[in-house]
C-alpha positions as protocol buffer text, in pm:
chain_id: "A"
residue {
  index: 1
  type: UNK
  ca { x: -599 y: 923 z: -982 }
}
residue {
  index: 2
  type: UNK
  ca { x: -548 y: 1105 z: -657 }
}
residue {
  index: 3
  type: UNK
  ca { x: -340 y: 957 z: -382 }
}
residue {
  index: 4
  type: UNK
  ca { x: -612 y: 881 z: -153 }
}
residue {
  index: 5
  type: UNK
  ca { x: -813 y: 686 z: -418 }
}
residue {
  index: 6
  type: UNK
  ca { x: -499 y: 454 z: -453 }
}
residue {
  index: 7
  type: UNK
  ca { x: -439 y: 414 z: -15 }
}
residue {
  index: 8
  type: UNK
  ca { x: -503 y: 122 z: 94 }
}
residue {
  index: 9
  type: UNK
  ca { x: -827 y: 53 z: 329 }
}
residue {
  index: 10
  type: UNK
  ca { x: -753 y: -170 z: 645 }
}
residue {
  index: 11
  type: UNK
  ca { x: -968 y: -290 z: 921 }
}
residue {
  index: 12
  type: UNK
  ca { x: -800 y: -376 z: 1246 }
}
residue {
  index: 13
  type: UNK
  ca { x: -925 y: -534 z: 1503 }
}
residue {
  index: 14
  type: UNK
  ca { x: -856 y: -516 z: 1892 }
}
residue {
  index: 15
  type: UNK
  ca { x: -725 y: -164 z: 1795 }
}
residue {
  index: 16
  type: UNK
  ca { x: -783 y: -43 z: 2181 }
}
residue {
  index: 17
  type: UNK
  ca { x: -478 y: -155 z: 2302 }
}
residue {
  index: 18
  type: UNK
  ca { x: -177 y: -350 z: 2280 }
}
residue {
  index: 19
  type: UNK
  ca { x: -42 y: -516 z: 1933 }
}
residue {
  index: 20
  type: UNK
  ca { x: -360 y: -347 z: 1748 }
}
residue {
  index: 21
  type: UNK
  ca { x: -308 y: -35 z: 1902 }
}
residue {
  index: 22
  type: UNK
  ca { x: 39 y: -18 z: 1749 }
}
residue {
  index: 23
  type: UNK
  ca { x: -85 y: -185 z: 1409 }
}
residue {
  index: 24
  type: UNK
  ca { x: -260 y: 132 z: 1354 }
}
residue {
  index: 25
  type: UNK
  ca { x: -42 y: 409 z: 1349 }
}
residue {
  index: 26
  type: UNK
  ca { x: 235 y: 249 z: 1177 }
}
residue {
  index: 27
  type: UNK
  ca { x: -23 y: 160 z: 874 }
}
residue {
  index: 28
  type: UNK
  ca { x: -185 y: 528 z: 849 }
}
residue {
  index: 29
  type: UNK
  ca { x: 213 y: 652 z: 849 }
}
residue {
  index: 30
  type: UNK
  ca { x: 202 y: 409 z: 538 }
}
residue {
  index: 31
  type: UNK
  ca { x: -49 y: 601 z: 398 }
}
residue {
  index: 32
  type: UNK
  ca { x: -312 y: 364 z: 441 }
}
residue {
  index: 33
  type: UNK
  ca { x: -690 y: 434 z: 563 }
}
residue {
  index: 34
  type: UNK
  ca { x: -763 y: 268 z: 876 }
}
residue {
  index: 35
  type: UNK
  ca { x: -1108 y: 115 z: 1070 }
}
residue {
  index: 36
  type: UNK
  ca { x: -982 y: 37 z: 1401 }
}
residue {
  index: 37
  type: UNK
  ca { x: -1190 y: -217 z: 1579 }
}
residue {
  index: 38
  type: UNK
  ca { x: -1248 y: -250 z: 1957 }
}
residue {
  index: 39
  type: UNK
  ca { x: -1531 y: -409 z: 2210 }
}
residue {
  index: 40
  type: UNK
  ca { x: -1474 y: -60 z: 2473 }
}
residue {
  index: 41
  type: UNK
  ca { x: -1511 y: 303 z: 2364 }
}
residue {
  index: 42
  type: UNK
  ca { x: -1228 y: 430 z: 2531 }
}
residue {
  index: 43
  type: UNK
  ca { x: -1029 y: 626 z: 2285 }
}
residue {
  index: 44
  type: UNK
  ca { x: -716 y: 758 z: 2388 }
}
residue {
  index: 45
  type: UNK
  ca { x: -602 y: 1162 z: 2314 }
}
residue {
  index: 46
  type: UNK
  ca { x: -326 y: 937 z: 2061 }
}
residue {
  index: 47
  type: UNK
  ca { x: -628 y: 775 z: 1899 }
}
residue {
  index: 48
  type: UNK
  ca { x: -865 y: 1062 z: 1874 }
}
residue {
  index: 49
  type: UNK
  ca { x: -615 y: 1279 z: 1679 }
}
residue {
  index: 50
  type: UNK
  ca { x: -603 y: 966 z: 1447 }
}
residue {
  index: 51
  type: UNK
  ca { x: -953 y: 981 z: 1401 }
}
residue {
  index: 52
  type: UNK
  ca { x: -965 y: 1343 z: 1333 }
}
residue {
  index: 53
  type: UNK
  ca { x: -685 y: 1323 z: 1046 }
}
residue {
  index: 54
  type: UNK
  ca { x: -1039 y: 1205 z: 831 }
}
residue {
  index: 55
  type: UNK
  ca { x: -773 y: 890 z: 730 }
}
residue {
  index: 56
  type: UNK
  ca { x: -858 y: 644 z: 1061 }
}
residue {
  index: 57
  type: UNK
  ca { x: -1221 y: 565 z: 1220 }
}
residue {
  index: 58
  type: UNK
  ca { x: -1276 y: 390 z: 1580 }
}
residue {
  index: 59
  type: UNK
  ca { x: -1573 y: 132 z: 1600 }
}
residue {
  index: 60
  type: UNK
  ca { x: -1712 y: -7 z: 1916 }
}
residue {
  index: 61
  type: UNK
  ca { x: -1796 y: -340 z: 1786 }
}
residue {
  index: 62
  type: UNK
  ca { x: -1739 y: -726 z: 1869 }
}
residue {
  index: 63
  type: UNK
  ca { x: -1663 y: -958 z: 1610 }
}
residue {
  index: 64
  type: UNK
  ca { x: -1793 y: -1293 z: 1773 }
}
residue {
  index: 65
  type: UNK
  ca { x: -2170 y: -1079 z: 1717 }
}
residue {
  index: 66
  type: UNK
  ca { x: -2279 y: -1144 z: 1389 }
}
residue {
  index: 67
  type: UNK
  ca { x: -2460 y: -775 z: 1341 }
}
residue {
  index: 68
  type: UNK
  ca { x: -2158 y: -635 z: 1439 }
}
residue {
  index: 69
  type: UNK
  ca { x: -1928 y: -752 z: 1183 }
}
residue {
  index: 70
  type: UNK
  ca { x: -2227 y: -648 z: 913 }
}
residue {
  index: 71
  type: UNK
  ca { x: -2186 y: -294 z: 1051 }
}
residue {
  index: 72
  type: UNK
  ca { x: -1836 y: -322 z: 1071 }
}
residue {
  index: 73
  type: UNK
  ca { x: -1809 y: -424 z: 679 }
}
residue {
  index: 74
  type: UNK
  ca { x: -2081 y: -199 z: 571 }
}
residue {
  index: 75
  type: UNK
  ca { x: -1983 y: 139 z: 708 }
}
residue {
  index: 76
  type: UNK
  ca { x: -1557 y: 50 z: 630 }
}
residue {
  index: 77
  type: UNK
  ca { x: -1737 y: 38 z: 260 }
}
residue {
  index: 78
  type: UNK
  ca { x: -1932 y: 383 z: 343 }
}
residue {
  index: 79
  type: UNK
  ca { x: -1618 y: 554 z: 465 }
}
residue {
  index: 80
  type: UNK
  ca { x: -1366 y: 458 z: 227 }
}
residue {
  index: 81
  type: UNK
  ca { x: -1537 y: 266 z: -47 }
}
residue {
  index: 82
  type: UNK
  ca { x: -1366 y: -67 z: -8 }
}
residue {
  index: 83
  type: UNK
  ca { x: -1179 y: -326 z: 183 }
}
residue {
  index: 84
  type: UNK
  ca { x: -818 y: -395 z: 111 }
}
residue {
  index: 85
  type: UNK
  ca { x: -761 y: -566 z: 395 }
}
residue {
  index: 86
  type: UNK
  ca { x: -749 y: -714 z: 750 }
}
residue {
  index: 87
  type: UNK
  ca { x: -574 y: -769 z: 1059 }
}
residue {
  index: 88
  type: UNK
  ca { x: -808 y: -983 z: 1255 }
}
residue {
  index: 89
  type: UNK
  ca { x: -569 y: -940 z: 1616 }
}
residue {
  index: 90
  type: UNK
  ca { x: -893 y: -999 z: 1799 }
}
residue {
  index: 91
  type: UNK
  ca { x: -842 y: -1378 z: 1969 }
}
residue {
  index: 92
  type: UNK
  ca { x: -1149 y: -1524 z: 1859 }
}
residue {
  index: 93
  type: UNK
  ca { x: -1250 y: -1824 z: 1681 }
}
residue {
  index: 94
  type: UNK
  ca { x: -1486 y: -1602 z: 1466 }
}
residue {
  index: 95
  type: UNK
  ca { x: -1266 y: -1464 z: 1175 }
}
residue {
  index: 96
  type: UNK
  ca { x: -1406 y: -1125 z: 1043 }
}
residue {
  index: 97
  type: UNK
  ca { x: -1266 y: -1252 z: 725 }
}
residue {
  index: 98
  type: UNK
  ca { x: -1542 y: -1503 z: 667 }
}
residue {
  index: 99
  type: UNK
  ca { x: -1787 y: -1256 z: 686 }
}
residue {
  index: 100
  type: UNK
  ca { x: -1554 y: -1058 z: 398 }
}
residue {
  index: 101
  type: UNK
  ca { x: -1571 y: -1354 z: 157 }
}
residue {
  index: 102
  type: UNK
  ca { x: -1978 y: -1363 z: 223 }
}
residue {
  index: 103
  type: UNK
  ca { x: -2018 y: -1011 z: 130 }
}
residue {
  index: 104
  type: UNK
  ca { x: -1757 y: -995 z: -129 }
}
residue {
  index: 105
  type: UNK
  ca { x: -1728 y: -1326 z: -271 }
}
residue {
  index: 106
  type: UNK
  ca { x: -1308 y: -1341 z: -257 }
}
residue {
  index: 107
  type: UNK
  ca { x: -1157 y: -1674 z: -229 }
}
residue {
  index: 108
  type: UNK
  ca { x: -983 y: -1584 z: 110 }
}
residue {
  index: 109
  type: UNK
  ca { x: -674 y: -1390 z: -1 }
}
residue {
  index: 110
  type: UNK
  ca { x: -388 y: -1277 z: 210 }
}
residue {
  index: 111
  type: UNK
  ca { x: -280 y: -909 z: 125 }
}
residue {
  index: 112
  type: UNK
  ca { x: 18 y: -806 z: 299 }
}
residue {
  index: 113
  type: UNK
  ca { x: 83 y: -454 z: 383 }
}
residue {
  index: 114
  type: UNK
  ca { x: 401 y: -430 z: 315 }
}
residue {
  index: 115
  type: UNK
  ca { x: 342 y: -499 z: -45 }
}
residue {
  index: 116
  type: UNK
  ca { x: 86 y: -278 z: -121 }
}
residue {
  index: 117
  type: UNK
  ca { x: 230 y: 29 z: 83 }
}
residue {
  index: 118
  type: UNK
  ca { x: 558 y: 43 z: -75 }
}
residue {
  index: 119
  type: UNK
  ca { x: 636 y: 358 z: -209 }
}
């Protein structure tokens, strides 16, 4: 099984700027794959060369809108197949993780990264 069939898939959210900015070059250093969240479409030169490494994607989306965290779930699945995982740093009473468990039926679990990127 190659590598990049066995990296773990991560969505972050708030990924723009502050903690979730940092979240996500420290996970694809990991080796993970990474959908990085954010309500404004200003990607930085640092996040644009993270995007073109084919292992990180930028999404304009909000996760209190309900479409948007059906996109958000549906095209992390397109890109990499599967979700592994999230960091929900986006302040909001609406947890992307609920609409996880409707989609995919899990019981709520809590993967940690550090875990599952050992190497």
């Amino acid at each position: 099984m190659s590598e990049f069939a066995t990296s773990p898939v991560f969505i972050v959210t708030g990924a723009s700027r502050g903690i979730g900015n940092a979240i996500v070059p420290e996970l694809l250093r990991r080796g993970a794959r990474v959908v990085g969240v954010a309500r404004n479409s200003d990607a930085s030169a640092a996040q644009q060369a993270e995007a073109a490494s084919g292992n990180c994607h930028y999404l304009r989306a909000d996760v209190t809108v309900e479409a948007d965290r059906v996109m958000i779930v549906e095209t992390t699945k397109r890109l990499f197949g599967r979700i592994d995982g999230v960091i929900n740093k986006r302040a909001s009473k609406t947890c992307l993780a609920v609409r996880l468990r409707v989609c995919f039926g899990t019981k709520g679990e809590v993967f940690s990264p550090e875990k599952r990127m050992r190497k």
